[in-house]
PDB file of N, CA, C and O in Angstrom:
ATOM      1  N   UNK A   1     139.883 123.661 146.892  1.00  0.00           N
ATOM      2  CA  UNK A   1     139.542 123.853 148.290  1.00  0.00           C
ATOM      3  C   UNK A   1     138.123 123.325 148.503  1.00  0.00           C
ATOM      4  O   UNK A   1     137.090 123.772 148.006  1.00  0.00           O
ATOM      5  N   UNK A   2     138.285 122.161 149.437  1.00  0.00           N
ATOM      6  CA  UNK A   2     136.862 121.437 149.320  1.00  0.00           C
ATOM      7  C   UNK A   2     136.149 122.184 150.934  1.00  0.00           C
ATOM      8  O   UNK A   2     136.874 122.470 151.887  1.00  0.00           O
ATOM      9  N   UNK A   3     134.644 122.383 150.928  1.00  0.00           N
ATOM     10  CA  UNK A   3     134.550 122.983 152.314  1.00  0.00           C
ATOM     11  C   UNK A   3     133.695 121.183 152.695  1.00  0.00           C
ATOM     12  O   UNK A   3     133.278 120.340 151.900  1.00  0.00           O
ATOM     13  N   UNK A   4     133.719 121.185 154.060  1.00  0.00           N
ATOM     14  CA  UNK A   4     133.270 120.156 154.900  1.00  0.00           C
ATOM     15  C   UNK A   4     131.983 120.413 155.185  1.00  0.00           C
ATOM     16  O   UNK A   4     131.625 121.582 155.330  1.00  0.00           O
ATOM     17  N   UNK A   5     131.038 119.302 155.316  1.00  0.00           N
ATOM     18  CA  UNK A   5     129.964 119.392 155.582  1.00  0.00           C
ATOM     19  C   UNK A   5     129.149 120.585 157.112  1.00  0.00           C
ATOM     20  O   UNK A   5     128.059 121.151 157.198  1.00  0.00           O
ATOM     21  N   UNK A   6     129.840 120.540 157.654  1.00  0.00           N
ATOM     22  CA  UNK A   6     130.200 121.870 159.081  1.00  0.00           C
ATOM     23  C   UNK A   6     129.814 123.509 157.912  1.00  0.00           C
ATOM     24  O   UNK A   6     128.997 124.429 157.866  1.00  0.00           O
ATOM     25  N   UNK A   7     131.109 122.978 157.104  1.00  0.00           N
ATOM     26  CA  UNK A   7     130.742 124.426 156.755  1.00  0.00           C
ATOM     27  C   UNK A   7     129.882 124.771 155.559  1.00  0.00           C
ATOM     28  O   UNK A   7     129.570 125.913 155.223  1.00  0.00           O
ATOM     29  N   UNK A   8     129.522 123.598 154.934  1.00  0.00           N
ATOM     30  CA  UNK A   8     128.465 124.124 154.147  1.00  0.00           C
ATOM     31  C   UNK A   8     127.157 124.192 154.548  1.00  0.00           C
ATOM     32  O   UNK A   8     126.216 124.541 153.834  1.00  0.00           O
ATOM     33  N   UNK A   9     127.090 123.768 156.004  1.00  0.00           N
ATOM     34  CA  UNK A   9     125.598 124.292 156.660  1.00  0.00           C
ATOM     35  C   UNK A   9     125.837 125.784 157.291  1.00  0.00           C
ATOM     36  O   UNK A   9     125.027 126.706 157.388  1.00  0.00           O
ATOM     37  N   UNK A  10     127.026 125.731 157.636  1.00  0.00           N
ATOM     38  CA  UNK A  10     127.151 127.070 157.845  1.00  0.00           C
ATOM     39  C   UNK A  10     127.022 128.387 156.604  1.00  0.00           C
ATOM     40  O   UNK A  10     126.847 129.501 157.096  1.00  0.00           O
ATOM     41  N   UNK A  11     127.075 128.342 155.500  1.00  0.00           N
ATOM     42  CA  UNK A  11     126.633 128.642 154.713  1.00  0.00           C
ATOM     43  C   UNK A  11     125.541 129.188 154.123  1.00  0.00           C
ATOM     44  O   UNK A  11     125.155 130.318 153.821  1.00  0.00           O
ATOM     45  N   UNK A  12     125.038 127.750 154.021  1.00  0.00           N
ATOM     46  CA  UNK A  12     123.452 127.854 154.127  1.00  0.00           C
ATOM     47  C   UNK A  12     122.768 128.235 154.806  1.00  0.00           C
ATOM     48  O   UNK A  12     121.637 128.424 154.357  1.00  0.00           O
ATOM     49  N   UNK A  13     123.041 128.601 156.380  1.00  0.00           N
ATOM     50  CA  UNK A  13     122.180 129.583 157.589  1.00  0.00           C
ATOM     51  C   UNK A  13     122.756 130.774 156.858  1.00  0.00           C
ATOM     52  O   UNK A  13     121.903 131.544 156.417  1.00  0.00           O
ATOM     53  N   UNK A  14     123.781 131.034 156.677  1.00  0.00           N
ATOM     54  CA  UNK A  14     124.257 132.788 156.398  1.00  0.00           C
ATOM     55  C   UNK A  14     123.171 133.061 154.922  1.00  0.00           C
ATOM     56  O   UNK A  14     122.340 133.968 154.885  1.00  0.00           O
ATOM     57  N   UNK A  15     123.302 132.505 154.285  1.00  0.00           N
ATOM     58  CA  UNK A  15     122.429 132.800 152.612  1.00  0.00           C
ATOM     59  C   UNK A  15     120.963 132.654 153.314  1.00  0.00           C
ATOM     60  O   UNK A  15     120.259 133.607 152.979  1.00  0.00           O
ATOM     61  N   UNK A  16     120.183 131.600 154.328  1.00  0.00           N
ATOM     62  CA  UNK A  16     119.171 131.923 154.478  1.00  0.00           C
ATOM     63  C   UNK A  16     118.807 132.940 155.283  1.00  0.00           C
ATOM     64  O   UNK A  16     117.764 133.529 154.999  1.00  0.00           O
ATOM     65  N   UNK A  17     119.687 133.420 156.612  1.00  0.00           N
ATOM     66  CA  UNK A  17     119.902 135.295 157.291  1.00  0.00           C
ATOM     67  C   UNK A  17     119.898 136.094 156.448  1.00  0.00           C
ATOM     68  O   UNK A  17     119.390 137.091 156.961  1.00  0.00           O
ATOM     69  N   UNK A  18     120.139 136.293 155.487  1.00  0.00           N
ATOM     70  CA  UNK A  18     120.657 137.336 154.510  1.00  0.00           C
ATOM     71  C   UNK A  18     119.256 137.433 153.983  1.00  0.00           C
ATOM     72  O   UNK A  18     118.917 138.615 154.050  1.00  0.00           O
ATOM     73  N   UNK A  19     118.139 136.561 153.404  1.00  0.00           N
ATOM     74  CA  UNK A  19     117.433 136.777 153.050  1.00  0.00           C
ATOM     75  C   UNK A  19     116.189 137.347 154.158  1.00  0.00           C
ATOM     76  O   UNK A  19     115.441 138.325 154.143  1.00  0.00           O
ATOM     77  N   UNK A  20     116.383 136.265 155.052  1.00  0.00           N
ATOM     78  CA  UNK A  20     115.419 136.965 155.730  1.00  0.00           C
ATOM     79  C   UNK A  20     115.581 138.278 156.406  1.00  0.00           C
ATOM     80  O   UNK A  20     114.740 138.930 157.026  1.00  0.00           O
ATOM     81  N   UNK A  21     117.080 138.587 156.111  1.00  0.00           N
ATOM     82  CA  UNK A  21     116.840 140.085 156.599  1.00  0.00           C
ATOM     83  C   UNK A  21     116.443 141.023 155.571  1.00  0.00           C
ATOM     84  O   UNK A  21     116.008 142.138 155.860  1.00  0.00           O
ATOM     85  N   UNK A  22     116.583 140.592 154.322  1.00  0.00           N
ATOM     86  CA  UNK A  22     116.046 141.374 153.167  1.00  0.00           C
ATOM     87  C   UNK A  22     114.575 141.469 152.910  1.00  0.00           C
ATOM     88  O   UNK A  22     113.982 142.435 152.428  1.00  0.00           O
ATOM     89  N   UNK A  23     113.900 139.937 153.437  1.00  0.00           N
ATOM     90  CA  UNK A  23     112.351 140.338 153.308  1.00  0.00           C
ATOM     91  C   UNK A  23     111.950 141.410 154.576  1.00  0.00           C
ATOM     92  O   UNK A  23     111.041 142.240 154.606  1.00  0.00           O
ATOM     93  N   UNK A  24     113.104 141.036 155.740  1.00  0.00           N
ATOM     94  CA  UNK A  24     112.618 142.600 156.794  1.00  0.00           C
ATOM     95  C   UNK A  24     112.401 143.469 156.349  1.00  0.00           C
ATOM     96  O   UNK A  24     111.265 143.936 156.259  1.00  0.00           O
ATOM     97  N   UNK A  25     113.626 144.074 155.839  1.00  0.00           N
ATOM     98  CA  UNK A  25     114.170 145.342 155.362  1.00  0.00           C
ATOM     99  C   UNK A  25     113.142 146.059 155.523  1.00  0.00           C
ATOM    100  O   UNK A  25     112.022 145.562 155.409  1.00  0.00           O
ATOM    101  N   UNK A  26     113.340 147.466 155.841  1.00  0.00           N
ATOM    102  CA  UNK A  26     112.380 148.857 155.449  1.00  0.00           C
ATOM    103  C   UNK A  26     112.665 149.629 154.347  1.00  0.00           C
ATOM    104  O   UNK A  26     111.911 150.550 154.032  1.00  0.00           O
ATOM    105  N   UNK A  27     114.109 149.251 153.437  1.00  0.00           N
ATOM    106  CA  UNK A  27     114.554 149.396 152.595  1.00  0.00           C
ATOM    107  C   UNK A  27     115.430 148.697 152.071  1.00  0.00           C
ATOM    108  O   UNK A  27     116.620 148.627 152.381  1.00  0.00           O
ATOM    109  N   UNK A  28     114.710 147.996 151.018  1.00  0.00           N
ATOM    110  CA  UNK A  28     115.334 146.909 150.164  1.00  0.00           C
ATOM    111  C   UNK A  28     116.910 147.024 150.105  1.00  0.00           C
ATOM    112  O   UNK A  28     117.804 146.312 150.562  1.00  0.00           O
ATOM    113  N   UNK A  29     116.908 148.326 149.285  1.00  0.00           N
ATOM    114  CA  UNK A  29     117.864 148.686 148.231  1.00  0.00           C
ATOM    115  C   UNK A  29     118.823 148.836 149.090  1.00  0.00           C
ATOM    116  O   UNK A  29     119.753 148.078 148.813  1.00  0.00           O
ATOM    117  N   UNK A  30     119.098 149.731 150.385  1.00  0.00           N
ATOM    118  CA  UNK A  30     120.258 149.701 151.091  1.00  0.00           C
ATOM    119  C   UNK A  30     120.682 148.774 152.433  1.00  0.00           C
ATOM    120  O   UNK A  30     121.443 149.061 153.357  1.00  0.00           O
ATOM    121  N   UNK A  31     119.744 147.313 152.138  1.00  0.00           N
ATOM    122  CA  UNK A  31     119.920 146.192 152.758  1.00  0.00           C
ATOM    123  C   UNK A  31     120.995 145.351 151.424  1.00  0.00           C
ATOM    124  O   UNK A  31     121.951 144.592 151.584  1.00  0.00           O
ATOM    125  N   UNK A  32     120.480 145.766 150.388  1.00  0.00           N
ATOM    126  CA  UNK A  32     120.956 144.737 149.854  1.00  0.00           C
ATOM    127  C   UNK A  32     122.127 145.515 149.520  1.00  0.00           C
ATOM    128  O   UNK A  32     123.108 144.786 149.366  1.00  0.00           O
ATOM    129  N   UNK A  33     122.370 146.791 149.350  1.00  0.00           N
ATOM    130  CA  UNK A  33     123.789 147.537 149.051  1.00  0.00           C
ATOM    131  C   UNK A  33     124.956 147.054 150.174  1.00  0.00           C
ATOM    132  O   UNK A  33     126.077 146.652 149.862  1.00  0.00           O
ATOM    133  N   UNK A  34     124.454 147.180 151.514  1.00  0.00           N
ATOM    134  CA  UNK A  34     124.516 146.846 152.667  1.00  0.00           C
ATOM    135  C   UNK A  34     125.260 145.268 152.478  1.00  0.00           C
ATOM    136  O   UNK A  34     126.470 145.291 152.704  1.00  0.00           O
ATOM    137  N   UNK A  35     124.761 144.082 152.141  1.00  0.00           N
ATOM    138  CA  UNK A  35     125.046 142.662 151.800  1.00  0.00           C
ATOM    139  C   UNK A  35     126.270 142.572 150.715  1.00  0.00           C
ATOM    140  O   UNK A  35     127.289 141.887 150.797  1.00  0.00           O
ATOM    141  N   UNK A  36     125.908 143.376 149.780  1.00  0.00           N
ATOM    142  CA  UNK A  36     126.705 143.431 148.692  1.00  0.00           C
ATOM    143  C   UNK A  36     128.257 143.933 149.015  1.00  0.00           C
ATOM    144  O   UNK A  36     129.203 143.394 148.441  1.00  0.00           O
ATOM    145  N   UNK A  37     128.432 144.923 149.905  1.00  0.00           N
ATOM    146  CA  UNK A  37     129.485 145.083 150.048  1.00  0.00           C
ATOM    147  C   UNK A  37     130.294 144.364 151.168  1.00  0.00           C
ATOM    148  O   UNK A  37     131.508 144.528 151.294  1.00  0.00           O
ATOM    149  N   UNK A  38     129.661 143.679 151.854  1.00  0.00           N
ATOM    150  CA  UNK A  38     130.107 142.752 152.662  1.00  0.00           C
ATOM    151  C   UNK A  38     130.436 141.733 152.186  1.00  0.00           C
ATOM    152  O   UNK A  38     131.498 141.280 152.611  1.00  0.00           O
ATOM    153  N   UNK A  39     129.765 141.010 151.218  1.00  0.00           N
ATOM    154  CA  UNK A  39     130.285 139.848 150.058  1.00  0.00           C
ATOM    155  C   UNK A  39     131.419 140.101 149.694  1.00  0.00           C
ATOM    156  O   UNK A  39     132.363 139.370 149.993  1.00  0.00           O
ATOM    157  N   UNK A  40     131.573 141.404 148.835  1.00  0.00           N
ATOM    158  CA  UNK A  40     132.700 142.038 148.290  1.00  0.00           C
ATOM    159  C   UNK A  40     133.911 141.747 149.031  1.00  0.00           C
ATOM    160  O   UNK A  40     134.907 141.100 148.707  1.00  0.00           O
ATOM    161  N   UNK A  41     133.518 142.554 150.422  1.00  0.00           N
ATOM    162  CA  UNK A  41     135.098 141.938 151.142  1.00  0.00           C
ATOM    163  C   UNK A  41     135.739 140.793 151.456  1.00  0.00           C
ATOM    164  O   UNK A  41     136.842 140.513 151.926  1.00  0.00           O
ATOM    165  N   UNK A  42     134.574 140.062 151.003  1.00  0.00           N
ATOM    166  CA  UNK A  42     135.272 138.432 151.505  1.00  0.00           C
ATOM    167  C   UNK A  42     135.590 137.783 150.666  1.00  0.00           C
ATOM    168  O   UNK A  42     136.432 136.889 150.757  1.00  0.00           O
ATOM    169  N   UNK A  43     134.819 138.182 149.405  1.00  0.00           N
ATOM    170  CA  UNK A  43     135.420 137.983 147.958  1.00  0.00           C
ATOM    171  C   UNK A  43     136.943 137.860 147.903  1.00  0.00           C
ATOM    172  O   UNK A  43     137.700 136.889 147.890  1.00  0.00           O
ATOM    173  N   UNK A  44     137.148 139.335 147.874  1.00  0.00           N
ATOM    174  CA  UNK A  44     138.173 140.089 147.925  1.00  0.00           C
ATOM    175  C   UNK A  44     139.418 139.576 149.057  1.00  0.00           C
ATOM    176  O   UNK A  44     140.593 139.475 148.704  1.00  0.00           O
ATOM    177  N   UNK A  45     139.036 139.335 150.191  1.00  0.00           N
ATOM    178  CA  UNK A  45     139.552 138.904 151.066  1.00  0.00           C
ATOM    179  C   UNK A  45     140.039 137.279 150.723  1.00  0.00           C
ATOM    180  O   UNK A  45     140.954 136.752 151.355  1.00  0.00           O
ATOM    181  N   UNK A  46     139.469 136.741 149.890  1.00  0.00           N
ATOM    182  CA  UNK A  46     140.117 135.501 149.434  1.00  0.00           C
ATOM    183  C   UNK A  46     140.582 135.658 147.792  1.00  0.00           C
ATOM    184  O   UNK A  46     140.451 134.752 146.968  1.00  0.00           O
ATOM    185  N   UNK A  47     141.064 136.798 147.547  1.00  0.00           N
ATOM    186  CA  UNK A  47     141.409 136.323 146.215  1.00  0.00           C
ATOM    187  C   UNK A  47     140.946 136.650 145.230  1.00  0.00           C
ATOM    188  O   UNK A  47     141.617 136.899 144.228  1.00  0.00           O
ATOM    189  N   UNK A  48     139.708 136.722 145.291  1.00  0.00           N
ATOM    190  CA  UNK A  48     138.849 136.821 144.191  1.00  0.00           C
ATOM    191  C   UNK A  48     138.217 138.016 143.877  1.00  0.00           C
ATOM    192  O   UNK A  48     137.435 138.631 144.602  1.00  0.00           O
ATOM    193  N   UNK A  49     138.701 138.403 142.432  1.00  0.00           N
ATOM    194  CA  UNK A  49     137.919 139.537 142.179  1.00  0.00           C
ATOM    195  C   UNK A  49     136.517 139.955 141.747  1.00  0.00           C
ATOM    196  O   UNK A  49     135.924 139.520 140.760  1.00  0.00           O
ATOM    197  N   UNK A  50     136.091 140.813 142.576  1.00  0.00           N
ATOM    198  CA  UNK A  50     134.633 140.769 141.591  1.00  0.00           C
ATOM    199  C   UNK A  50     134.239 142.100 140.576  1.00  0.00           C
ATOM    200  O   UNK A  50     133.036 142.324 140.442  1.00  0.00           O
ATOM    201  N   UNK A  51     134.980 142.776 140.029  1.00  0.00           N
ATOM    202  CA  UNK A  51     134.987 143.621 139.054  1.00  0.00           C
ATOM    203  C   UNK A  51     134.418 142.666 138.117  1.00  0.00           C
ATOM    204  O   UNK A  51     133.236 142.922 137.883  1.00  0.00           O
ATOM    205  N   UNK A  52     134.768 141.883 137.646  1.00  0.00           N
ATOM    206  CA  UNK A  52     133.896 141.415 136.542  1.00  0.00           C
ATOM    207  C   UNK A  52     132.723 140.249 136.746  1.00  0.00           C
ATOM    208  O   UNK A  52     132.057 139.745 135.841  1.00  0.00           O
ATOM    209  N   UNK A  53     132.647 139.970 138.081  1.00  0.00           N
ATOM    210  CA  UNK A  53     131.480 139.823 138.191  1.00  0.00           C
ATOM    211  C   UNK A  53     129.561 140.400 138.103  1.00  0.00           C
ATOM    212  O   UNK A  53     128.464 139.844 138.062  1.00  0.00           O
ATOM    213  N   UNK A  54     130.261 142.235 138.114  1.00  0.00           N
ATOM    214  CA  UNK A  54     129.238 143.185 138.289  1.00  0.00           C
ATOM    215  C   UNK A  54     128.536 142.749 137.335  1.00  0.00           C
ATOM    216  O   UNK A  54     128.999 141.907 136.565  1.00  0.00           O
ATOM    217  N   UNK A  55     127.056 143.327 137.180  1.00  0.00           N
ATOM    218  CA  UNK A  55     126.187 143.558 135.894  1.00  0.00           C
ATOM    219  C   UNK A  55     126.644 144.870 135.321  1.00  0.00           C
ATOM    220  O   UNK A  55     126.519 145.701 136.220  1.00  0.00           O
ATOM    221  N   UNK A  56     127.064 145.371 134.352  1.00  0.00           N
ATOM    222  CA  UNK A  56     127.022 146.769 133.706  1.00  0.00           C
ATOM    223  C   UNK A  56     125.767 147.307 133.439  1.00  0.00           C
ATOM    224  O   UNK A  56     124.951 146.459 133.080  1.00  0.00           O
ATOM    225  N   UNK A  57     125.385 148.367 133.497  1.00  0.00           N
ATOM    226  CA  UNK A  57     123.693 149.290 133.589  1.00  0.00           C
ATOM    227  C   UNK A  57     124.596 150.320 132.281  1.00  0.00           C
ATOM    228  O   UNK A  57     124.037 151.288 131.764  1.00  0.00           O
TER     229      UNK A  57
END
């Protein structure tokens, strides 16, 4: 699945939003919990699992 130039700028605005809402943040940790599980669903939403993508602690 190749994406088109359209959508890999579209992309690239969403990954650069994401950050700059993380340097906003008033709290890192549940901005980025916040991101993370939204990834997840779209992950998920195409297929792809991310169980083994996690880091283990």
């Amino acid at each position: 699945m190749d994406m088109n130039e359209l959508e890999l700028k579209e992309q690239a605005i969403k990954e650069f939003v994401n950050i700059q809402r993380l340097k906003a943040a008033e709290d890192i940790n549940k901005e980025l919990e916040y991101q993370e599980r939204i990834l997840k669903a779209r992950l998920q939403a195409l297929g792809i699992p991310t169980e083994d993508l996690e880091i283990k602690r």
